[in-house]
MARGUVEX-811618 format. One line per field, with one value per residue (C-alpha): residue number from 1; residue in one letter; x, y, z. Coordinates in pm, whole numbers, padded with zeros to 5 digits. Layout:
BEGIN
n	c(NUM | ...)
res	c(A | ...)
u	c(X | ...)
v	c(Y | ...)
w	c(Z | ...)
***
This chain:
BEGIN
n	c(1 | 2 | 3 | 4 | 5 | 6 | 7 | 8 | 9 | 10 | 11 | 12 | 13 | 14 | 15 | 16 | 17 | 18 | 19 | 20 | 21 | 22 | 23 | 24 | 25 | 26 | 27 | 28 | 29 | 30 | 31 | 32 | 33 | 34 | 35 | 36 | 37 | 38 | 39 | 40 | 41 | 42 | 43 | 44 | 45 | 46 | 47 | 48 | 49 | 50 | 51 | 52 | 53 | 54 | 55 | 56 | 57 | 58 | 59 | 60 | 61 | 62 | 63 | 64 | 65 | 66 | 67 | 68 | 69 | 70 | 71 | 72 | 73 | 74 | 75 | 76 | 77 | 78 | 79 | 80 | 81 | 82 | 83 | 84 | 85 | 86 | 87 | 88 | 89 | 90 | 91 | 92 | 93 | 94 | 95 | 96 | 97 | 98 | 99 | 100 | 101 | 102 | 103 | 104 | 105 | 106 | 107 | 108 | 109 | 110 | 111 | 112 | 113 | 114 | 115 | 116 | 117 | 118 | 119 | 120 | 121 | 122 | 123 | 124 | 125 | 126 | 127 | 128 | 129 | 130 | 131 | 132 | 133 | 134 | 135 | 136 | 137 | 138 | 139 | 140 | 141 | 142 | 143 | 144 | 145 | 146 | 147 | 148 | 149 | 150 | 151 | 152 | 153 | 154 | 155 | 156 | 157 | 158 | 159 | 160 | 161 | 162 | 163 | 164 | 165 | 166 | 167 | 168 | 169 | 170 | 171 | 172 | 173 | 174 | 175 | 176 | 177 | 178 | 179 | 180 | 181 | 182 | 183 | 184 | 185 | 186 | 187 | 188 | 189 | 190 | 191 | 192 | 193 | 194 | 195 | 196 | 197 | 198 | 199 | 200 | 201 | 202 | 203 | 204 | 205 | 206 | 207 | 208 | 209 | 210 | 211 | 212 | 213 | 214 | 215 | 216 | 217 | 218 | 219 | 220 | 221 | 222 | 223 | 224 | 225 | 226 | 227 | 228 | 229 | 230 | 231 | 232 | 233 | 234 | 235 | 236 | 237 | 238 | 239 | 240 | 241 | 242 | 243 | 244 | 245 | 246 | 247 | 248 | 249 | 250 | 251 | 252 | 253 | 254 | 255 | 256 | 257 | 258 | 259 | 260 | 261 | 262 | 263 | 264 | 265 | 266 | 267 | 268 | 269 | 270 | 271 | 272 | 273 | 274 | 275 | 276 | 277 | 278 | 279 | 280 | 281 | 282 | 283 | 284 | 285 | 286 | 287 | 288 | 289 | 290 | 291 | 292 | 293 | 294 | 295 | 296 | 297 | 298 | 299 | 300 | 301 | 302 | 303 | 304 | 305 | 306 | 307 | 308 | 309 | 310 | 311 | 312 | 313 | 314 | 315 | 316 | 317 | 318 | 319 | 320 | 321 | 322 | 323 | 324 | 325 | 326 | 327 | 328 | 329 | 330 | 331 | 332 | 333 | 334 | 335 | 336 | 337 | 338 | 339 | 340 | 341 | 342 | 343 | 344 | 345 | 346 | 347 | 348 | 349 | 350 | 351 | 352 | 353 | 354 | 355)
res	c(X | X | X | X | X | X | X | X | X | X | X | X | X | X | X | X | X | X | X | X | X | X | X | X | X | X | X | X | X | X | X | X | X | X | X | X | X | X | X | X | X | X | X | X | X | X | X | X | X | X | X | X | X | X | X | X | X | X | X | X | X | X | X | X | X | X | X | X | X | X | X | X | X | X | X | X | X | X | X | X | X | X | X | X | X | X | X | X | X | X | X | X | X | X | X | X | X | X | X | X | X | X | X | X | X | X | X | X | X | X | X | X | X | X | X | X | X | X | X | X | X | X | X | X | X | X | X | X | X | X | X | X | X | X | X | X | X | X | X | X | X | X | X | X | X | X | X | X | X | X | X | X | X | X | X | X | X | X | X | X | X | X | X | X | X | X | X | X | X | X | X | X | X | X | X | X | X | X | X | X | X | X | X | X | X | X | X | X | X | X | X | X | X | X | X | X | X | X | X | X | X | X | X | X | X | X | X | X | X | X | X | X | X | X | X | X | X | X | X | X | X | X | X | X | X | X | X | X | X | X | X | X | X | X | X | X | X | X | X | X | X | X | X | X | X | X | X | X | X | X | X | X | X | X | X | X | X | X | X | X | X | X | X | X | X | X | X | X | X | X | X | X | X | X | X | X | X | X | X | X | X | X | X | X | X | X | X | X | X | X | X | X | X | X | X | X | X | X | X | X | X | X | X | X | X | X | X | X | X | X | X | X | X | X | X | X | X | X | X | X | X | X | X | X | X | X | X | X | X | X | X | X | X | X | X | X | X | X | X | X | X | X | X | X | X | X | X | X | X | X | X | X | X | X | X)
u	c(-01000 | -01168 | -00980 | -01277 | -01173 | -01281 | -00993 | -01121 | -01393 | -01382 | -01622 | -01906 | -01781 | -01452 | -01618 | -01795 | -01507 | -01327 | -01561 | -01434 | -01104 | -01154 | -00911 | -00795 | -01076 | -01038 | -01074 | -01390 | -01362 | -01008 | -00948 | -00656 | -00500 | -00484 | -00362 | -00041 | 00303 | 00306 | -00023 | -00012 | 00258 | 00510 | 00554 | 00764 | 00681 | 00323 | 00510 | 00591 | 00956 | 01136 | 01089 | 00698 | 00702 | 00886 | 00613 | 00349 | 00414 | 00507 | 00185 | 00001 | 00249 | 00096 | -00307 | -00290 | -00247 | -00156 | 00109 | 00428 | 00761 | 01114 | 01427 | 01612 | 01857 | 02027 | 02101 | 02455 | 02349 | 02255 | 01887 | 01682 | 01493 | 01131 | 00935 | 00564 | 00498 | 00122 | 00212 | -00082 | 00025 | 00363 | 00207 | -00033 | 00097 | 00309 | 00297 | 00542 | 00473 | 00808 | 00815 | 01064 | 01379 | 01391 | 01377 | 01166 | 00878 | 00723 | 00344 | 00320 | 00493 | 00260 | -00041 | 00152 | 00121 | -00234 | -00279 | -00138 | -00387 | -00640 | -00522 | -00616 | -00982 | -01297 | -01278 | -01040 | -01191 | -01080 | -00841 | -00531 | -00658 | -00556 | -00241 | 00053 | 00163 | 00535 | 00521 | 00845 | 00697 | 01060 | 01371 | 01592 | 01518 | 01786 | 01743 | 01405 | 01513 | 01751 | 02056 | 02281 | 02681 | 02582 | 02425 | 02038 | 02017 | 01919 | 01579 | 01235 | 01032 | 00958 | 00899 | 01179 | 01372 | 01434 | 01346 | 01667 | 01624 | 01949 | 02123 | 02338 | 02624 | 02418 | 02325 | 02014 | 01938 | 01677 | 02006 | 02151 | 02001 | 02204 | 02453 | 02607 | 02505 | 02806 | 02892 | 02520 | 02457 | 02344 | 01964 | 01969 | 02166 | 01924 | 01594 | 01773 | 01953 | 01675 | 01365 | 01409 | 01630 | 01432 | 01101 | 00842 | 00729 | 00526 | 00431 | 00587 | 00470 | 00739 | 00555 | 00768 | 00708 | 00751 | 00698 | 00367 | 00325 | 00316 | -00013 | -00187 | -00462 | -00405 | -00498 | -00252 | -00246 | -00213 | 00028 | 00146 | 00215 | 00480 | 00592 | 00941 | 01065 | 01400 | 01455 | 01517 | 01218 | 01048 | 00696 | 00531 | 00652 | 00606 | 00182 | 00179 | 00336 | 00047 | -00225 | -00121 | -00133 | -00489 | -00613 | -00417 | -00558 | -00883 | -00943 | -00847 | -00950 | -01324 | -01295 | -01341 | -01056 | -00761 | -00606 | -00332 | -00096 | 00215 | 00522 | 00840 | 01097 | 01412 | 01481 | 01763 | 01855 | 01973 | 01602 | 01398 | 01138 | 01323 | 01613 | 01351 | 01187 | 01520 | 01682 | 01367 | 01116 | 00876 | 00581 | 00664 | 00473 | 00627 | 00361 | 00440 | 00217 | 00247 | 00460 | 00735 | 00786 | 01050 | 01356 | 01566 | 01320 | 00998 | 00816 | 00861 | 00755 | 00374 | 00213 | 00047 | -00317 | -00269 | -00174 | -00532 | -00593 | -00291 | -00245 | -00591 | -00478 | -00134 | -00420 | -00674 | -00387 | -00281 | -00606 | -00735 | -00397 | -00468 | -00773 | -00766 | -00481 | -00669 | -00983 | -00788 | -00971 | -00626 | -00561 | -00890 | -00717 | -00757 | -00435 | -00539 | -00595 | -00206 | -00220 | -00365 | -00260 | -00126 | 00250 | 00200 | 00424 | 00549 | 00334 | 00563 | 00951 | 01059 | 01408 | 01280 | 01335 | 01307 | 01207)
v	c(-00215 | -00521 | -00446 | -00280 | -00363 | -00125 | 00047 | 00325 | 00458 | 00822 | 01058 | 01181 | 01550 | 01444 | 01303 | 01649 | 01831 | 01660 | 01737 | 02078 | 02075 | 02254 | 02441 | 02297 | 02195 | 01853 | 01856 | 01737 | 01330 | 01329 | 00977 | 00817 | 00722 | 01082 | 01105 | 00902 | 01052 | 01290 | 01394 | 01752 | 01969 | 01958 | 02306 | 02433 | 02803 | 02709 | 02585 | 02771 | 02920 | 02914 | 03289 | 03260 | 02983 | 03208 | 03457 | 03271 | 03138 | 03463 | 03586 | 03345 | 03389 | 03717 | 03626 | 03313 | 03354 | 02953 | 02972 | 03010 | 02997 | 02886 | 02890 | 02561 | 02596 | 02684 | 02437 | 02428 | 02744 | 02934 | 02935 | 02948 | 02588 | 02698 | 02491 | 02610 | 02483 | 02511 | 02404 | 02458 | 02213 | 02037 | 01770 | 01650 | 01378 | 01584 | 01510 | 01615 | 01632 | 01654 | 01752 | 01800 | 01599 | 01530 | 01884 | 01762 | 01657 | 01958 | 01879 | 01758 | 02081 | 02260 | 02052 | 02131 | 02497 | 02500 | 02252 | 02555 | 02813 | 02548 | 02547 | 02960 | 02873 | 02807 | 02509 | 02327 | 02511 | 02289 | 02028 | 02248 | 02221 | 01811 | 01787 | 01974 | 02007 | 02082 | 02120 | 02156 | 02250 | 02233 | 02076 | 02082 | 02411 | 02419 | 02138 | 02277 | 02578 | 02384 | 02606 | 02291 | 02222 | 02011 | 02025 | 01945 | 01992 | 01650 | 01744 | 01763 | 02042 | 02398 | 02689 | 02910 | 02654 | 02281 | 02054 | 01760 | 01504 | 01555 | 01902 | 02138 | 01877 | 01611 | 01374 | 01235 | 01353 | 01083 | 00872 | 01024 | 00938 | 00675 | 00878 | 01072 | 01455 | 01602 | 01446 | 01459 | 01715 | 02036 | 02020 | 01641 | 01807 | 02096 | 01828 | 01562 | 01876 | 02112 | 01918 | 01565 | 01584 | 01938 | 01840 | 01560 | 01408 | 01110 | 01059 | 01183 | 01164 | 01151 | 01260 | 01220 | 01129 | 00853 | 00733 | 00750 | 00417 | 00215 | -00016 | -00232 | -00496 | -00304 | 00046 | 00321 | 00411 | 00780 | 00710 | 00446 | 00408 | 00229 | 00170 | 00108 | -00187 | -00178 | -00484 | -00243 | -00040 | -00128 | -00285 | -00023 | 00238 | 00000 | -00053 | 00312 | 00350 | 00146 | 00293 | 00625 | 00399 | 00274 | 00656 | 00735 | 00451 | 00451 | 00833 | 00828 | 00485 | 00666 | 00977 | 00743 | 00948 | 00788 | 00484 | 00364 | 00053 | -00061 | 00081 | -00163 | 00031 | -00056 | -00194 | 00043 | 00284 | 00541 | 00599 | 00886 | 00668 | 00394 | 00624 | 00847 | 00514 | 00392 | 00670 | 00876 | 00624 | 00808 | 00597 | 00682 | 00625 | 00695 | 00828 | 00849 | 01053 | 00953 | 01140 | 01407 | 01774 | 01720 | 01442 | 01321 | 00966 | 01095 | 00828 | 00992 | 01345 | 01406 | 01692 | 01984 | 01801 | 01544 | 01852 | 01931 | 01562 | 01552 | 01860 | 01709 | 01384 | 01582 | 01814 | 01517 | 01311 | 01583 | 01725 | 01291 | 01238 | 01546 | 01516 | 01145 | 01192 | 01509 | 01303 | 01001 | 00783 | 00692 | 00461 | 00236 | 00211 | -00113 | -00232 | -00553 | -00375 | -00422 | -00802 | -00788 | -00473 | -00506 | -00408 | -00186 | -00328 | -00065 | -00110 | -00010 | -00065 | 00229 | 00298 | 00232 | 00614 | 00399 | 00687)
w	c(03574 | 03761 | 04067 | 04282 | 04657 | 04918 | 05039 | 05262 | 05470 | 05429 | 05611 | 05427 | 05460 | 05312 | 05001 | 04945 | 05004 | 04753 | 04516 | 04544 | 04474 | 04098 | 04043 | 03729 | 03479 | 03308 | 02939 | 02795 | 02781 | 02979 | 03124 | 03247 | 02911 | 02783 | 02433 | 02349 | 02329 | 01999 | 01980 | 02141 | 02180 | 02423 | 02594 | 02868 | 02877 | 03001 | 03306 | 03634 | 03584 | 03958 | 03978 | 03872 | 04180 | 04381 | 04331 | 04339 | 04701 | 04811 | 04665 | 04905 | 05195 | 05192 | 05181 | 05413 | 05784 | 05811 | 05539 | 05627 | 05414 | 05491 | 05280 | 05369 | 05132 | 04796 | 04480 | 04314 | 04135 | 04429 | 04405 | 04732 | 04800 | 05015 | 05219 | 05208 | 05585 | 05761 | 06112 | 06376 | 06656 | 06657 | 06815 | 06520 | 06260 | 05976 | 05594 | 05345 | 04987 | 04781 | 04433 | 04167 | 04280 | 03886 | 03731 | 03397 | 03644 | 03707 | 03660 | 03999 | 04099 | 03921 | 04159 | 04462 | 04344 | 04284 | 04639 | 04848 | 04687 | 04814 | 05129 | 05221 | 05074 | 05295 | 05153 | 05398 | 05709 | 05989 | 05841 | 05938 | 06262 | 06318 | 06090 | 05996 | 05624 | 05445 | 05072 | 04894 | 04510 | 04358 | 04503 | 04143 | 04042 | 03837 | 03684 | 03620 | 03480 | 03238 | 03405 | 03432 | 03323 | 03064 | 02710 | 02698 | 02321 | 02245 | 02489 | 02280 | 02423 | 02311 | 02477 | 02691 | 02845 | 02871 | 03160 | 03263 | 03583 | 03695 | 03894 | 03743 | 03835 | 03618 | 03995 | 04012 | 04340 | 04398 | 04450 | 04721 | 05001 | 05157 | 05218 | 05469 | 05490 | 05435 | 05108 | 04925 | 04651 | 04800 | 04715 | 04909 | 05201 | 05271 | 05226 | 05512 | 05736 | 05741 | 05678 | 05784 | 06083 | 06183 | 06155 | 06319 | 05991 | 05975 | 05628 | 05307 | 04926 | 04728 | 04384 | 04012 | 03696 | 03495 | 03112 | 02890 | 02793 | 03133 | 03139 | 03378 | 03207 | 02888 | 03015 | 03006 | 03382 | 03502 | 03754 | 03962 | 04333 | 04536 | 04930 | 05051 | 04941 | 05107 | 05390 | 05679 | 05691 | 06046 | 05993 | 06136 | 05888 | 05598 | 05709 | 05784 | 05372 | 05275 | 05402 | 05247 | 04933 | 05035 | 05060 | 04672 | 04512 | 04645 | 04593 | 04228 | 04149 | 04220 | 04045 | 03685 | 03514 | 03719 | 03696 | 03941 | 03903 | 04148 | 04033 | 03961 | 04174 | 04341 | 04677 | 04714 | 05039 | 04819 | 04681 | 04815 | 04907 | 05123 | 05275 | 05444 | 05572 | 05700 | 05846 | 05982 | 06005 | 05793 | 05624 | 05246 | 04917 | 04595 | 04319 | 03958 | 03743 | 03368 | 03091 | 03192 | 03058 | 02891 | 02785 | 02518 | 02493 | 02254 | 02420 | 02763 | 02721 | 02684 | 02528 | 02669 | 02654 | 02929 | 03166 | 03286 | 03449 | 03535 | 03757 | 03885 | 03956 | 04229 | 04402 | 04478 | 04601 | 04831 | 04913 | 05011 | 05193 | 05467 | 05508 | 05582 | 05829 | 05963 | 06047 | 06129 | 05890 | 05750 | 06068 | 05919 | 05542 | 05348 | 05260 | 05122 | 04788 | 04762 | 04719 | 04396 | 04228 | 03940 | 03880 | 03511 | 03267 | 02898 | 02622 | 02370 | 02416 | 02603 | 02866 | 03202 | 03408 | 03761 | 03938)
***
C-alpha cells in the first residue's frame, strides 16, 4: 500500500508491549490477503459455542482480580448476555468493544476472548490503572448458536451448528438503534438500557465482519474501518471517532500482515456505529475484519486458514486501543491519514453485507 502517513506517536513501552500480545500464532507466510474464499474449509465447531464462552469467562472471572462479570440481559431465547467489565476508577475514559451483533461474525468474538485472557497477564501491568474496559464477546448468541425461527439450510459451513446475522426473530440488530428502548429487539434493549445509559463510555469499537473479496489498490484488505457518518454526530465525538481510527490503522498498517481500507457504510441513525454517537455521544469506529463464519453467499464465508491472522488482527486492535487511551497518546492521533484512505471497493461481484 503507498499510503505510509504517520498516524501516531506511541510510547516506546507500548510498542514492546505489543509485541507481546501472542496468543494466537500466525500461520507461516499469513498476510492480509489470506487465501481466497474456497480454499480451506469452513468450520464452525472450531468456534466458541455460547456455553464454551460462558465458561471460558467464568474461568477467568475466577483467576483475575480486575475482571468482573455482569449479566445485562437475555436474547429472545433466554440466553444470558455478559459484559466482561475491568473498572478501576469511574473517573478514567471507558472503552467498549462490542462483538457479535451479527451472529456469523464470531472471529472477532473469538479475539475478544483471547483479549480478556490478556488482560490477567503481567503483560498489561499498569494499563488498567488509567482506563476502564467493557467487553461484550457475544451480543446474538443465538444467532450464533444457529437457535433461530427460521431455516438456515441454505448456510455453507460444517461442523455442529450454523452461524446467521440476524436473532432468533430474523432482525438485524445492528438496525435498531434509532429507536426507542422499549420497542428494540431484546439483545439491542439490554446493550442501550444496561450498558449505554448505565455506564460513562467514551469510546466504543463496534467490531463485525464483512465479505472476502473487498480490495483497496488491488490488495485484498483484512478489514476495513469506518467513523460515524451520520449529520448529527457533534464534532467533538466525530475527531474523538477518528483518532481511534488513527491508533487501528496505524497499529496494523505496521505489523506487515494487515491491511486496512475505509469502509462504504451508511449514514443511517439506526446503525450501531452512528446511534451510539448520536444518542450517547460516544466517539465510535466501526471495524470490519474480512470473511464471516458462515452465510448462504460462498463468496462471504472464509475457511478455517485465514482464522489465525485474523483472531490476531481483533487482539492487536484491542490491546493498541487501551493502551493508547491508557497513556493518553490517543489525544496526539494523526487523523489526516483519513483524507487519503482509500474506500476498498469488491473484486469479484459479490452482495454488499453493509455491516
Amino acid at each position: 500500500m503507498s499510503l505510509k502517513k504517520k498516524v501516531l506517536s506511541v510510547s516506546l513501552s507500548g510498542l514492546m508491549a505489543l509485541g507481546t500480545v501472542t496468543a494466537v500464532a500466525l500461520p507461516v507466510g499469513a498476510v492480509g490477503n489470506g487465501p481466497e474464499p474456497g480454499h480451506g474449509s469452513i468450520q464452525t465447531s472450531i468456534l466458541h459455542t455460547y456455553e464454551g464462552m460462558v465458561d471460558y469467562l467464568k474461568t477467568q472471572d475466577a483467576k483475575q482480580e480486575a475482571l468482573e462479570l455482569e449479566v445485562i440481559g437475555q436474547t429472545v431465547k433466554g440466553r444470558d448476555i455478559y459484559l466482561a467489565k475491568y473498572i478501576s476508577n469511574p473517573e478514567n475514559p471507558t472503552i467498549l468493544f462490542l462483538t457479535q451483533q451479527h451472529g456469523n461474525e464470531q472471529l472477532t468474538t473469538e479475539g475478544a476472548l483471547e483479549f480478556i485472557k490478556h488482560l490477567g497477564t503481567n503483560k498489561t501491568k499498569g494499563v488498567l490503572e488509567n482506563v476502564n474496559v467493557l467487553v461484550i464477546p457475544m451480543l446474538n448468541a443465538d444467532g450464533a448458536m444457529g437457535d433461530v425461527n427460521f431455516s438456515l439450510d441454505n448456510y455453507l459451513a460444517d461442523g455442529d451448528r450454523h452461524l446467521t446475522r440476524y436473532n432468533a426473530n430474523e432482525v438485524d440488530l445492528n438496525r435498531e438503534h434509532d429507536k426507542p428502548t422499549e420497542k428494540m429487539e431484546v439483545e439491542v434493549k439490554a446493550l442501550h438500557e444496561n450498558v449505554f445509559e448505565k455506564y460513562d463510555i467514551d469510546y466504543m469499537i463496534d467490531l463485525h465482519h464483512q465479505g472476502a473479496m473487498s480490495q483497496t489498490e488491488g490488495e485484498l484488505v483484512s478489514g476495513s474501518i469506518l467513523y460515524p457518518t451520520n449529520s448529527e454526530v457533534k464534532p467533538e465525538v466525530l475527531e474523538g471517532s477518528k483518532k481511534l481510527g488513527a491508533v487501528v490503522y496505524g497499529t496494523l498498517e505496521n505489523t506487515g500482515w494487515g491491511h486496512v481500507g475505509k469502509y462504504n457504510g451508511g449514514n443511517g441513525a439506526n446503525i450501531g456505529r452512528n446511534g451510539a454517537a448520536i444518542r450517547y455521544d460516544i466517539s465510535t469506529l466501526l471495524f470490519e475484519m474480512r470473511g464471516m463464519s458462515d452465510h448462504y453467499i460462498e463468496s462471504y464465508a472464509i475457511g478455517q486458514k485465514s482464522n489465525g491472522y485474523l483472531i490476531k488482527q481483533t487482539i492487536t486492535t484491542l490491546d493498541a486501543t487501551v493502551r493508547a487511551i491508557s497513556d493518553g497518546s490517543i489525544e496526539s492521533a494523526d487523523t489526516s491519514f483519513w483524507d487519503t484512505l482509500p474506500t476498498q471497493t469488491t473484486r469479484a461481484s459479490e452482495e454488499d453485507d453493509n455491516e
